[in-house]
Each structure stands twice: as structure tokens, then as C-alpha cells.
C-alpha positions as CSV (number, residue, x, y, z in Angstrom):
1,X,30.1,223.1,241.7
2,X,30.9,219.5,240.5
3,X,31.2,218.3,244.9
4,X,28.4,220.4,245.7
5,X,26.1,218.7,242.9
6,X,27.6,215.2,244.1
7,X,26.6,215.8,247.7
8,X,23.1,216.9,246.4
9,X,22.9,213.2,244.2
10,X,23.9,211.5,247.2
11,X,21.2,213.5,249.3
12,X,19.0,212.3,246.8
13,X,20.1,208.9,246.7
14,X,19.7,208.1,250.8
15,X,16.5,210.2,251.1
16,X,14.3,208.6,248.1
17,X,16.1,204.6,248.2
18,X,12.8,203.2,248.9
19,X,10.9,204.5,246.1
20,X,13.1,201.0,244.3
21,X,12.7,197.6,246.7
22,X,16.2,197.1,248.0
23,X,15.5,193.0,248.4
24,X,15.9,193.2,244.5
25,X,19.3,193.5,242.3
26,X,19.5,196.6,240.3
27,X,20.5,195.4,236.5
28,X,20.8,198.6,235.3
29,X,23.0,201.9,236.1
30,X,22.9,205.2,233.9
31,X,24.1,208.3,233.7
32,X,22.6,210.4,230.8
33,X,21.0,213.8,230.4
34,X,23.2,216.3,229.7
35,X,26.8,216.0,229.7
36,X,27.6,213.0,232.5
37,X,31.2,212.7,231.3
38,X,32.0,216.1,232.4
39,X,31.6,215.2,236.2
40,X,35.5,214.0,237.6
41,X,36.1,210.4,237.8
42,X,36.2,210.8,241.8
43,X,32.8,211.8,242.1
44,X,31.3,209.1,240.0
45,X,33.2,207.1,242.2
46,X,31.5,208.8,245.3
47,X,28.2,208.1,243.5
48,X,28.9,204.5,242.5
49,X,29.5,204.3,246.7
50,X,26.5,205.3,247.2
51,X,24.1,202.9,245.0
52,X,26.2,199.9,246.2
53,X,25.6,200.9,250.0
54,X,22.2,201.0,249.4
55,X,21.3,198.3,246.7
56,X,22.3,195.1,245.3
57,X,23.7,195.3,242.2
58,X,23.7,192.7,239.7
59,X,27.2,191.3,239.1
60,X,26.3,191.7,235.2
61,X,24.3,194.6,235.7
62,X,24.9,196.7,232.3
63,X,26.2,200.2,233.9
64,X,26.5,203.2,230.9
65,X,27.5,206.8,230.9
66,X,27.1,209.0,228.0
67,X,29.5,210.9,226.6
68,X,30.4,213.4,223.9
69,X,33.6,213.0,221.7
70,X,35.3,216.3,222.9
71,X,34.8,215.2,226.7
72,X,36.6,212.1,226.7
73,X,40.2,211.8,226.5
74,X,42.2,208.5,226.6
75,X,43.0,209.2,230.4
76,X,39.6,210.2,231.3
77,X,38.6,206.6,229.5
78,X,41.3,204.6,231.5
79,X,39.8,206.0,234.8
80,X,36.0,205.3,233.9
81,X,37.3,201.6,233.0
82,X,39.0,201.3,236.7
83,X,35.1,202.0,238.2
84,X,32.1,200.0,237.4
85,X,31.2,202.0,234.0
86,X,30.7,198.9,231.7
87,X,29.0,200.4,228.9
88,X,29.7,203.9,226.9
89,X,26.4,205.7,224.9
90,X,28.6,208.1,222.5
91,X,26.7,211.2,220.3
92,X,28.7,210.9,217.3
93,X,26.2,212.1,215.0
94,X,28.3,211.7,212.2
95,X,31.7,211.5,210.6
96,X,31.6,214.0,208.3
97,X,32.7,217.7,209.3
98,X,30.2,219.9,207.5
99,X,27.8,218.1,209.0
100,X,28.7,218.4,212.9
101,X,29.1,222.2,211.9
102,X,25.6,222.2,210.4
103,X,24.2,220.9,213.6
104,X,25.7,222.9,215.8
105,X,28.0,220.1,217.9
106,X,31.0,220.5,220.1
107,X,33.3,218.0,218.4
108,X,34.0,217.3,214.8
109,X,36.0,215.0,212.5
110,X,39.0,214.2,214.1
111,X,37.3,214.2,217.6
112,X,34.8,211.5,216.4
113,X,36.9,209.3,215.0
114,X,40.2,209.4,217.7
115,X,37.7,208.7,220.8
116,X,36.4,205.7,219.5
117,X,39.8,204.3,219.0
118,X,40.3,205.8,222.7
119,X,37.2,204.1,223.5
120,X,39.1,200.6,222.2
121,X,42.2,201.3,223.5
122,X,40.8,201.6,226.8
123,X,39.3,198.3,226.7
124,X,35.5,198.9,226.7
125,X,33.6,196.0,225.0
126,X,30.2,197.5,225.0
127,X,29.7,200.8,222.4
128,X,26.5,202.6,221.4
129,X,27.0,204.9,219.2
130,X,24.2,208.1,218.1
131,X,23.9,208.9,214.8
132,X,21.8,211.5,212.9
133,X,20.1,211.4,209.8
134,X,17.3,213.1,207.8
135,X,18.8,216.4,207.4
136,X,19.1,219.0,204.9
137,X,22.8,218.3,203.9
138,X,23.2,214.6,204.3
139,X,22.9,212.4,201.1
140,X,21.9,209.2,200.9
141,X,26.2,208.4,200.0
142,X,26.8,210.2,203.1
143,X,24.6,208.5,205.3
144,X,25.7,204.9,204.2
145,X,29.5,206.1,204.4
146,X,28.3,206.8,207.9
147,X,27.0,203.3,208.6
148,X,29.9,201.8,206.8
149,X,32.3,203.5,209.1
150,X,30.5,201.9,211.9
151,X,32.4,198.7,210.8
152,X,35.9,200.0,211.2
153,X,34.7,199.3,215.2
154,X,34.1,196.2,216.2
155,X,33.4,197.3,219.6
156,X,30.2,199.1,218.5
157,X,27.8,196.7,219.6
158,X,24.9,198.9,219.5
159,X,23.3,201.7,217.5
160,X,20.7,204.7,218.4
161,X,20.1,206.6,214.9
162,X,17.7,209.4,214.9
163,X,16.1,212.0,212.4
164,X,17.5,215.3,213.7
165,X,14.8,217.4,216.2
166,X,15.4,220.9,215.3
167,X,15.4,221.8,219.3
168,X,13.2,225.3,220.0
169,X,15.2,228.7,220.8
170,X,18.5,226.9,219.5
171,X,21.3,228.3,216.6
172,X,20.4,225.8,214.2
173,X,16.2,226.5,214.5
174,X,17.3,230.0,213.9
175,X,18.8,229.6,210.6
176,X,16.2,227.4,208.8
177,X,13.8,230.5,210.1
178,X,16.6,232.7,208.7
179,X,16.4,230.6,205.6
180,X,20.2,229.9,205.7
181,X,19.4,226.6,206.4
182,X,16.9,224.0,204.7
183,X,15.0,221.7,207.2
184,X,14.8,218.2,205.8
185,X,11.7,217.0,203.3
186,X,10.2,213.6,204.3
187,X,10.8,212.2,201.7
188,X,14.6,212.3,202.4
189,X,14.1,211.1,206.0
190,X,11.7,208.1,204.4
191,X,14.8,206.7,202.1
192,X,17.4,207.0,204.7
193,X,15.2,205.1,207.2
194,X,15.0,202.2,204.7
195,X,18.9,202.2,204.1
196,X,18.7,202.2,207.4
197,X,16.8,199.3,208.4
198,X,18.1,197.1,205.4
199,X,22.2,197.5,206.4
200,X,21.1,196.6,209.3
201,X,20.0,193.2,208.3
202,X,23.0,193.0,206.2
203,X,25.4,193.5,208.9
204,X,23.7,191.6,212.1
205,X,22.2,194.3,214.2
206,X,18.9,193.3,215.2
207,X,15.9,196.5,214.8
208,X,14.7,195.5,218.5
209,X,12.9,199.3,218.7
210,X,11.9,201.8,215.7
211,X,15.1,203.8,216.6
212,X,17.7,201.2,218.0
213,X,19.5,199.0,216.8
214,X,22.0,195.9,218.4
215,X,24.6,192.7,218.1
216,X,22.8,189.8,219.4
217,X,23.0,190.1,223.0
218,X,23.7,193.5,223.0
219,X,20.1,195.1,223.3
220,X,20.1,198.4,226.3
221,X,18.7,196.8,229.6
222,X,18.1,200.1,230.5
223,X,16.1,201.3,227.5
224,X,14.5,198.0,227.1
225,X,13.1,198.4,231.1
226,X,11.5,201.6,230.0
227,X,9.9,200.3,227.0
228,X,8.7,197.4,229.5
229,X,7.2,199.8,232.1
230,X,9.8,198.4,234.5
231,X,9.7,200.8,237.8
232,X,13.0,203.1,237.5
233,X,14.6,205.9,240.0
234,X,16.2,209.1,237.9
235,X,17.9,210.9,240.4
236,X,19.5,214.8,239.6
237,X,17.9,217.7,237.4
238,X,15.4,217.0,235.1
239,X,15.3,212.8,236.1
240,X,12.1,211.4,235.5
241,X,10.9,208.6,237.8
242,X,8.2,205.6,237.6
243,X,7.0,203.2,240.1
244,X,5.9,200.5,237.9
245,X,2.3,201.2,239.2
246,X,1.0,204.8,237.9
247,X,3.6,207.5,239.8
248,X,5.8,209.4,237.7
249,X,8.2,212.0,239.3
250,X,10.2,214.6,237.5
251,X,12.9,216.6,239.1
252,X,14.1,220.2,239.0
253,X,15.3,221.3,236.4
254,X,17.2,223.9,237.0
255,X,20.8,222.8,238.6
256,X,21.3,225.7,241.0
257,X,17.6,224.7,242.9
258,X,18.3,221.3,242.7
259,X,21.5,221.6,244.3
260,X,19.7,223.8,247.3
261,X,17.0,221.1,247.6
262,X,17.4,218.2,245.7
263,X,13.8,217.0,246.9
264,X,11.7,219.1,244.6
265,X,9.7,217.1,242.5
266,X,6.9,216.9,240.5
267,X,4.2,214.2,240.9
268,X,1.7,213.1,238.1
269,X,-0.7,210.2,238.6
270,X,-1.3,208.9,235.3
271,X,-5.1,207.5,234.9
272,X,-6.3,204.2,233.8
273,X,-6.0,205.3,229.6
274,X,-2.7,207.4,230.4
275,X,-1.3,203.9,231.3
276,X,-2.9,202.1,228.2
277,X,-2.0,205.0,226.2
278,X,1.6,204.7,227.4
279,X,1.4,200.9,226.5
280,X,0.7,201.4,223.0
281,X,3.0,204.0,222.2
282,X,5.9,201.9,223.7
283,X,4.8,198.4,222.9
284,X,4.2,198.8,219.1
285,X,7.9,200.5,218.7
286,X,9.5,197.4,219.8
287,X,10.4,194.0,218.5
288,X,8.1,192.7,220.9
289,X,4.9,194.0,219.8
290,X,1.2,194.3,221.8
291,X,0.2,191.4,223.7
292,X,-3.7,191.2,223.4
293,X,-3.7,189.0,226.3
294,X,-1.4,191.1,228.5
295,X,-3.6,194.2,227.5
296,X,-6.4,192.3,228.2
297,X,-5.0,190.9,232.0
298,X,-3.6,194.5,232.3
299,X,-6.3,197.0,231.1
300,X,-9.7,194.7,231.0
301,X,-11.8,194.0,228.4
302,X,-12.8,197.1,226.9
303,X,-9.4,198.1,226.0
304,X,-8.8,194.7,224.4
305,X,-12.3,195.1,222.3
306,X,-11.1,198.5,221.6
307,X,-7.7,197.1,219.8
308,X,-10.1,194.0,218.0
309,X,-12.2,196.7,216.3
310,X,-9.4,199.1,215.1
311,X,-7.8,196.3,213.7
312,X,-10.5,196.4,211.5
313,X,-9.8,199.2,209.8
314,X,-7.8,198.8,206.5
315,X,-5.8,202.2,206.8
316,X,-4.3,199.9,209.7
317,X,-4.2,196.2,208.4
318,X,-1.9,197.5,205.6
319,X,1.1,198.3,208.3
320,X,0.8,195.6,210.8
321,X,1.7,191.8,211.5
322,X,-1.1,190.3,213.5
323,X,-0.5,186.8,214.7
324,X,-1.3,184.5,217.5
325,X,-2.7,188.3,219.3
326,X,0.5,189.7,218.8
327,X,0.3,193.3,216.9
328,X,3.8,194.1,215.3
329,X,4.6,196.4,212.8
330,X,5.8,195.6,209.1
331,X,8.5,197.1,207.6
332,X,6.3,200.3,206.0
333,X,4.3,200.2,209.0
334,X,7.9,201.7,210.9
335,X,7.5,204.4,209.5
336,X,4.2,205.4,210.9
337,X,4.6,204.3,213.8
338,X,3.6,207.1,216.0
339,X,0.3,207.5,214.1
340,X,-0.7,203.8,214.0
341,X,-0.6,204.1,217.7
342,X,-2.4,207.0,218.0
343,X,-5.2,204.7,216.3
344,X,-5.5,202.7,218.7
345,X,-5.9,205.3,221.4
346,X,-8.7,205.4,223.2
């Protein structure tokens, strides 16, 4: 399955290469979704073949692969170090073993813990880590002796920490409907936010996006591209695409089709407020902020009249920094985040 679903990337790859313009260097790589790691080191390496045939790649392009503790041994590290992998995304959720069992995950404790010291040993650099918080069984001790354990890794230059999605039609949604399990109050996600955000500060890792977190230096190109609306090619099941202009694709999802035909795809043309819409949403969770002049050369003049008058409103002022027509959110304004930019939908 793994060569036939390599062939089918590399299908993909040839057949769809001008959707990106080939004059320019790529500066980022990934391979998420799913469980990348799992694919044999030789493949990769048949994929990697591929990209550089067709496109330039940036000698300092940042290249990641995602990976799970339980699918990456010290071996399997030393031969992703020998290809162009530069940069590892690892789920660790957390260290704490009643709380990888509450969740549901593959690995636990000792899993966590020995593959970032693989991780090290291998000689990678460049670490994100995942972590979780928010849920029912996680205390506020827990979740700093999380983030303190974080130190014990200097090679940990980046952090991606969520509140736990309780995933439809999984085992863990059916307990809490069970009642075996508790979903998390707000109020406990609210707290661990802000212990969040201020050991951040305490420790050097800049809040450059609501949910991510990075060493000076260190902030994901990749991510960072989205957040930009920076055209992007996802190639397998399920990989959205996005021409920079208005063009999303999504693949199949299911891996059997797509290795049959791995030109299915869906097309949407997003609309003039999609776009804006899209702006806002993204924009406002970062560092960076909404540019009333960009949305003004972007979008016209109504959109950027729209923004003036909302701003306006009080139930708004209270969660923003507005300066020099930059919009940026305050610290309690992070926390609503998604509805302050629903506000200034239009």
C-alpha cells in the first residue's frame, strides 16, 4: 500500500506542478494530516525526488514532518535526519499518563518522554511540540508541570497548545455522552489559557498566533504562509489547496480513491466577502494584526468603512489595540477571538 500511495503523490505531483510558479523557490515542505511518519524513509525519499525535480527549493527552506511518539524510533529518527526533513511537529499532548489514556492516544508516558530525547539524539535542532489543555482531568498543577517539562528540551523551539476538540463519532465523545467522562467548563479552559500566555513571556516564546507559540526565529513558515494567504499546493487525501487569488482545492478523502485517481478534487471559488471574511478570521489571530490600509488596497472602501464603524462599538473597544490602523488583540481580547472577528464580518 505504502509504494502504491507514493506513486499516486508523485502522480499528483508532475500532473498539478503548475498550480505553484516553478521560477519561484519553495520555503516551505510539509507533511501532516494523518500519520506522515508511518510512510518508510525510502519513499519520502522518492517524494523528496520528486519536489526537487520539479521546483527550486530554498537552501533554508524549513521542511517538517509530523509525528506521533509511538511512530518514531531512534533509527527511524537517524534516517529522516539523512533526508532533507529539518523540522519535526510532535503530538505530545501531555506527559502525564492518565491523561493520554483519557484522550484516547497511541503513546503514553514513557513514549513521550524517550522520543524527544530520540529526537535530540538524532540531532534535530528544530522541535514543535502539541500540547492539550482544557480538559476535564487536567489541573491547573498539571498543566504548568506540562509546560515546565518543556524546559528539560532545549531543542523545543516551538509550541502548538490547544483546548481539546471532542472529535464527532470518536471513544472519547462517547463517554462524556455516557457520562463517564466530564467535558471541560470554560472557566477551566479560561485560566489555563492565561497560564498559558504568561509562561510564555516568562520563558521567551513569543504568542505570534492565538494558539502558537515560538523562540525568536523560530516562528512555522509554513503556518505563518497560511495565515498570510500565501498560495500553497497540498497534495494526497484530504490536502487542501489555495492559489493565492480565490481557488481552493480539496482532495479525496478517502485513501483507496485517491490512490485509483489521485486527480479528484474539489473546487470552491470563494467570493469577494469569503476572501475578506477569511482575512479577518486569520489576520486578527496573529501577532501581526489587520492592516486597515491593506484591507482597504485589498477589499475597497466599503470593507474598510465597515471595520471604522464596528470599531465603534464598545463590546469591541474593550478587547482590541488600535494603533496607527493596525487592529490587534489585547490580552482578554485572546480569548474571544473567534467572536470579535465574527464582528467585523460583513
Amino acid at each position: 500500500m505504502q509504494e502504491e500511495f507514493t506513486k499516486s503523490i508523485i502522480v499528483e505531483l508532475e500532473n498539478r506542478k503548475a498550480e505553484l510558479d516553478i521560477s519561484k523557490p519553495l520555503h516551505s515542505i510539509y507533511f501532516g494530516g494523518g500519520t506522515p511518519s508511518l510512510l518508510e524513509t525510502k519513499y519520502l525519499q522518492q517524494i523528496f525526488e520528486k519536489i526537487y525535480s520539479i521546483y527550486k527549493v530554498s537552501s533554508n527552506a524549513e521542511i517538517t514532518l509530523e509525528a506521533n511518539p509511538d511512530d518514531i524510533d531512534l533509527q527511524k529518527l537517524k534516517e529522516l535526519k539523512a533526508i532533507p526533513i529539518n523540522r519535526l511537529s510532535v503530538g505530545i499532548q501531555s506527559f502525564f499518563e492518565e491523561d493520554l489514556i483519557w484522550m484516547n492516544r497511541a503513546h503514553n508516558k514513557q513514549q513521550a518522554t524517550e522520543c524527544l530525547d530520540n529526537i535530540a539524539l538524532a540531532g534535530f535542532e528544530n522541535i514543535s511540540a502539541d500540547l492539550i489543555y482544557g480538559f476535564d482531568i487536567l489541573t491547573n498543577d498539571k498543566w504548568i508541570q506540562n509546560l515546565e517539562k518543556i524546559l528539560q528540551y532545549p531543542h523545543i523551539k516551538h509550541l502548538s497548545c490547544y483546548q481539546l476538540t471532542v472529535e464527532p463519532k470518536t471513544p472519547l465523545e462517547k463517554l462524556i455522552k455516557q457520562g463517564i467522562y466530564n467535558n471541560s467548563p470554560d472557566e477551566k479552559f479560561v485560566e489555563q489559557f492565561e497560564i498559558l500566555m504568561d509562561w510564555t513571556v516568562q520563558h521567551n516564546f513569543s504568542q505570534y498566533e492565538i494558539s502558537n507559540f515560538s523562540k525568536p526565529g523560530y516562528a512555522a513558515v509554513h503556518n505563518s504562509n497560511y495565515w498570510k494567504g500565501l498560495p500553497y499546493l497540498g497534495v494526497g487525501p484530504s490536502a487542501h489547496s489555495y492559489d493565492g487569488i480565490s481557488t481552493r482545492k480539496k482532495n479525496s478523502a478517502h485513501l483507496g480513491d485517491y490512490i485509483i485517481n489521485p486527480l479528484q478534487f474539489e473546487t470552491e471559488n470563494l467570493s469577494k466577502d469569503n476572501l475578506y471574511h477569511e482575512y479577518i478570521m486569520t489576520r486578527l489571530r496573529t501577532s501581526s494584526g489587520i492592516n486597515l490600509q491593506e484591507v482597504k488596497s485589498i477589499f475597497g472602501e466599503i470593507y474598510y468603512n465597515h471595520i471604522y464603524s464596528m470599531l465603534r462599538e464598545e463590546n469591541i473597544s474593550d478587547y482590541i489595540v488600535f494603533e496607527n490602523d493596525i487592529i490587534k488583540l489585547n490580552k482578554p481580547g485572546k480569548l474571544l477571538a473567534d467572536g470579535i472577528a465574527a464582528s467585523l464580518f460583513i
